[in-house]
N, CA, C and O atoms as a GROMACS GRO file, in nm:
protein
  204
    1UNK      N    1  -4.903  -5.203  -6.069
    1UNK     CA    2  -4.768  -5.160  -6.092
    1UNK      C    3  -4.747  -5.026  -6.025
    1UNK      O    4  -4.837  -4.943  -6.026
    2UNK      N    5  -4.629  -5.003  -5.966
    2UNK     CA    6  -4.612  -4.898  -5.910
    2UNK      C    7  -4.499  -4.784  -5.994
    2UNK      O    8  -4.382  -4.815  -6.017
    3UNK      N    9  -4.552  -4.666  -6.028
    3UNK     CA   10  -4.467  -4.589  -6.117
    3UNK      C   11  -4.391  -4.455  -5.994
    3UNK      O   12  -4.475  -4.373  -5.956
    4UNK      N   13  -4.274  -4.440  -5.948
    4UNK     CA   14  -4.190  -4.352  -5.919
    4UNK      C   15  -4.108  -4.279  -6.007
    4UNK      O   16  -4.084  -4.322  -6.119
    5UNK      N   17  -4.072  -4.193  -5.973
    5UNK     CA   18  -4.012  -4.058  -5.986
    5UNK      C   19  -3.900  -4.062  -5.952
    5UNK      O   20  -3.897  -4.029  -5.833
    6UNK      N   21  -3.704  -4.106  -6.026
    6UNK     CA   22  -3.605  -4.135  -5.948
    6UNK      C   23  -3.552  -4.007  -5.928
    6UNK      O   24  -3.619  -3.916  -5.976
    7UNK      N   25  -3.444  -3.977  -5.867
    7UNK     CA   26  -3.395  -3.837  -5.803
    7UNK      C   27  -3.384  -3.749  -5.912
    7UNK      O   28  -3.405  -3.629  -5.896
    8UNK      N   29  -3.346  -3.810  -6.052
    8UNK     CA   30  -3.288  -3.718  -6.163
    8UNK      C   31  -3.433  -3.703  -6.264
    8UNK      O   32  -3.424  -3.660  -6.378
    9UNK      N   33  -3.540  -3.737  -6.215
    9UNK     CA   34  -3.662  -3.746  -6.250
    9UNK      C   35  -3.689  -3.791  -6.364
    9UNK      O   36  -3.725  -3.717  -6.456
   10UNK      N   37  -3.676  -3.921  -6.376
   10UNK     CA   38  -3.724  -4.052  -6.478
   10UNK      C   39  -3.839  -4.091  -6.438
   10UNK      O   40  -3.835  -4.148  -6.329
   11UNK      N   41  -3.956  -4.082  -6.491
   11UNK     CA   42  -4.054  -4.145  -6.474
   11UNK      C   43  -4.050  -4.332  -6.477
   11UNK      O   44  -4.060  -4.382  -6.589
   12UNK      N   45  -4.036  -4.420  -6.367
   12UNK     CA   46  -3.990  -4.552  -6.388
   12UNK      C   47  -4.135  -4.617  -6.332
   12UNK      O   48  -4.212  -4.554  -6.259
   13UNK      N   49  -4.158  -4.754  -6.378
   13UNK     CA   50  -4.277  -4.833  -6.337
   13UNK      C   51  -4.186  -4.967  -6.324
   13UNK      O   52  -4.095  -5.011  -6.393
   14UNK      N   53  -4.254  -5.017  -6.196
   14UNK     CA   54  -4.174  -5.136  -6.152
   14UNK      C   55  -4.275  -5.249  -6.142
   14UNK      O   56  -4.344  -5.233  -6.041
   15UNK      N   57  -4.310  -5.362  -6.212
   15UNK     CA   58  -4.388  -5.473  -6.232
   15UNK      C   59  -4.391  -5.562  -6.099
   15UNK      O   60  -4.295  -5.565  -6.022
   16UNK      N   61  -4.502  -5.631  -6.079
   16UNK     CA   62  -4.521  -5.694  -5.960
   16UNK      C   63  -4.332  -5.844  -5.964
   16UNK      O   64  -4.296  -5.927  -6.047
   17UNK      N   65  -4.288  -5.812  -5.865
   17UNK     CA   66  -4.205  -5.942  -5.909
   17UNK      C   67  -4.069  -5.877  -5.930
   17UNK      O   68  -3.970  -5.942  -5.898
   18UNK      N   69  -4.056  -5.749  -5.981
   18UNK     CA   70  -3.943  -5.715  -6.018
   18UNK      C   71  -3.874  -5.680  -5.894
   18UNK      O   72  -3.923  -5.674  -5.781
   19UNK      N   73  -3.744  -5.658  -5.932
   19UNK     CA   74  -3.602  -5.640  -5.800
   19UNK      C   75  -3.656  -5.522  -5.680
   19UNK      O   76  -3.641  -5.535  -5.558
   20UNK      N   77  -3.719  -5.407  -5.747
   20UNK     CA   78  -3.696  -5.301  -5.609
   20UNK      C   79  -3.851  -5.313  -5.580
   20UNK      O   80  -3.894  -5.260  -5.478
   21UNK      N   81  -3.966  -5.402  -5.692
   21UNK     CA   82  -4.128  -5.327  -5.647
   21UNK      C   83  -4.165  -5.342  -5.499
   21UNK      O   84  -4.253  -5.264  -5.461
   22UNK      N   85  -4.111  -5.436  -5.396
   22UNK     CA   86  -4.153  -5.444  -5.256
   22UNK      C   87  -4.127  -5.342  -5.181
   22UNK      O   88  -4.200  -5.313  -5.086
   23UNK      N   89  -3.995  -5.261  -5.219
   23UNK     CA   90  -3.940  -5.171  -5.153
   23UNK      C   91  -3.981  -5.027  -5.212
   23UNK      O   92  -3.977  -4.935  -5.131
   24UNK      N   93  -4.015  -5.001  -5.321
   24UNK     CA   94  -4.074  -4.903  -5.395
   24UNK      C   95  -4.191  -4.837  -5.323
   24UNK      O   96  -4.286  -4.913  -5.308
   25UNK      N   97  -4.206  -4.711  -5.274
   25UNK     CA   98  -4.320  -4.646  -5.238
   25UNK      C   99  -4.369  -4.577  -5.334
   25UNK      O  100  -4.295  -4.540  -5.424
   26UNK      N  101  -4.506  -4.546  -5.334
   26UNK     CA  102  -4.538  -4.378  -5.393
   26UNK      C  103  -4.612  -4.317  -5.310
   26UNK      O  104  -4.699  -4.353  -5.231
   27UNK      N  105  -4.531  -4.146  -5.358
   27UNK     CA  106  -4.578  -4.048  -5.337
   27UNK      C  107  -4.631  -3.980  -5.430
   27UNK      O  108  -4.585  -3.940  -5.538
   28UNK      N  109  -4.772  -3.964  -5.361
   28UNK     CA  110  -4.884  -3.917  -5.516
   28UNK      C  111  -4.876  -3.773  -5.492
   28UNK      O  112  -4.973  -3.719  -5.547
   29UNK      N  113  -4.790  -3.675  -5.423
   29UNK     CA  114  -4.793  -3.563  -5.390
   29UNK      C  115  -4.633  -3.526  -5.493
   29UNK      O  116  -4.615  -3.411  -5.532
   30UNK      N  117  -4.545  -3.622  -5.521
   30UNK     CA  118  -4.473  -3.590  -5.591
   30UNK      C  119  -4.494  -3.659  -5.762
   30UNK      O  120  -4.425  -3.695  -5.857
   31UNK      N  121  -4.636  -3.647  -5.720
   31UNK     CA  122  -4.689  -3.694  -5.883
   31UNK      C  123  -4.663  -3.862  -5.934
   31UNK      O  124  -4.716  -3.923  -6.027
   32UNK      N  125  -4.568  -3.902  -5.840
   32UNK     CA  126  -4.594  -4.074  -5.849
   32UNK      C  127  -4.735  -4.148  -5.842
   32UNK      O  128  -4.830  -4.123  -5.767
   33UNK      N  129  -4.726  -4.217  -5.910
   33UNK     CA  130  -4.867  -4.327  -5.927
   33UNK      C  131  -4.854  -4.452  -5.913
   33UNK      O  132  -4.742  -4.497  -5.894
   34UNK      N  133  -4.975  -4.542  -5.920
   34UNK     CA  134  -5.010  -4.718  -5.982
   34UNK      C  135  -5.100  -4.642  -6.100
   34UNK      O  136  -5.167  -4.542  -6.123
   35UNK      N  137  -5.037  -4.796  -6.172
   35UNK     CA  138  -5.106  -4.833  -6.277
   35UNK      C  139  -5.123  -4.930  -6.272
   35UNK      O  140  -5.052  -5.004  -6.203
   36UNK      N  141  -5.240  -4.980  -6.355
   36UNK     CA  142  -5.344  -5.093  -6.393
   36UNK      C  143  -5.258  -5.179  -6.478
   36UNK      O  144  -5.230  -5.289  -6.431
   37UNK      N  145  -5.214  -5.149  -6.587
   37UNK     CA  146  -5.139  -5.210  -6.680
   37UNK      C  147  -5.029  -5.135  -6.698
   37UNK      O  148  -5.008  -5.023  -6.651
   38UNK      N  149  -4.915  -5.238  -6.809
   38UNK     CA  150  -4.809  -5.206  -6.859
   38UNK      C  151  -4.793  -5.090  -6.965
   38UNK      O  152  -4.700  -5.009  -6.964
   39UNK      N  153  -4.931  -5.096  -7.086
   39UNK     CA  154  -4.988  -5.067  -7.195
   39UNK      C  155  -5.025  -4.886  -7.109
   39UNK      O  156  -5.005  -4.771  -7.148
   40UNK      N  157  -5.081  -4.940  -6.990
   40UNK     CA  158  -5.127  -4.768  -6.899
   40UNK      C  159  -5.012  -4.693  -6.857
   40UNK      O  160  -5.023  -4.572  -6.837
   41UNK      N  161  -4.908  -4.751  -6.843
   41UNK     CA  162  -4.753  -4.706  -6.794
   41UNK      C  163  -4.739  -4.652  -6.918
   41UNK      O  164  -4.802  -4.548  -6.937
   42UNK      N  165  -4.668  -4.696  -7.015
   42UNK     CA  166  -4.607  -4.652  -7.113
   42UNK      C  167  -4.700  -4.541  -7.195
   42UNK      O  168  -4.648  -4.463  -7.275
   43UNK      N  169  -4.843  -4.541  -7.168
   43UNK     CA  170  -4.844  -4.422  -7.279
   43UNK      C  171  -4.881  -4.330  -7.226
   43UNK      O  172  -4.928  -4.236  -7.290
   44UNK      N  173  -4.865  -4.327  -7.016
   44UNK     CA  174  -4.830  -4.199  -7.028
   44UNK      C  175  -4.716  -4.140  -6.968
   44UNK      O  176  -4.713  -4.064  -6.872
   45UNK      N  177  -4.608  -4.191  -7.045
   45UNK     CA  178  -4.487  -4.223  -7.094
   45UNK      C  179  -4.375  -4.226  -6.972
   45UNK      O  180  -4.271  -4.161  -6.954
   46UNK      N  181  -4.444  -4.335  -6.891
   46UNK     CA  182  -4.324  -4.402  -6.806
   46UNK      C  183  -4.219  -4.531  -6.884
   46UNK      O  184  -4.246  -4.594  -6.986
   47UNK      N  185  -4.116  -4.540  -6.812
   47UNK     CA  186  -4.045  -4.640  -6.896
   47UNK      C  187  -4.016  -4.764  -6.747
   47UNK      O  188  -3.995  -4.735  -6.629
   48UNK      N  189  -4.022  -4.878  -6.802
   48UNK     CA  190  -3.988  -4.972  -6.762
   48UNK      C  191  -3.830  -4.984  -6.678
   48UNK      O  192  -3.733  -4.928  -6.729
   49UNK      N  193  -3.814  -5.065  -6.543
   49UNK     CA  194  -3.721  -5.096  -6.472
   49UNK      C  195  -3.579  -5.117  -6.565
   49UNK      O  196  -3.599  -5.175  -6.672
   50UNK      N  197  -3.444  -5.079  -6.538
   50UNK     CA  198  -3.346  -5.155  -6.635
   50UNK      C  199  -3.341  -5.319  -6.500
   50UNK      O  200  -3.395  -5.342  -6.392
   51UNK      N  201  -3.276  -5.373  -6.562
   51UNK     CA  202  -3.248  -5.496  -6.464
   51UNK      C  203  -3.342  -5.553  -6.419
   51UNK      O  204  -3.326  -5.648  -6.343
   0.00000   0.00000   0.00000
């Protein structure tokens, strides 16, 4: 899973499959990450895609 950083700085994680994850980069210099799991996203406290 790939977790970004949106302009107004929401920590968001986008699941394999979902609408933007193909187009989604990270930058690990602006503290964006992957995660392993969903369970690894959320507790350290990214939130899930809306839509």
């Amino acid at each position: 899973m790939k977790g970004n950083i949106s302009a107004g700085g929401e920590r968001i994680y986008h699941l394999p499959g979902s609408r933007d994850y193909e187009r989604t980069r990270i930058n690990d210099r602006a503290g964006e990450r992957l995660f392993c799991s969903e369970d690894e996203a959320k507790a350290a406290g990214w939130r899930a895609t809306r839509g």
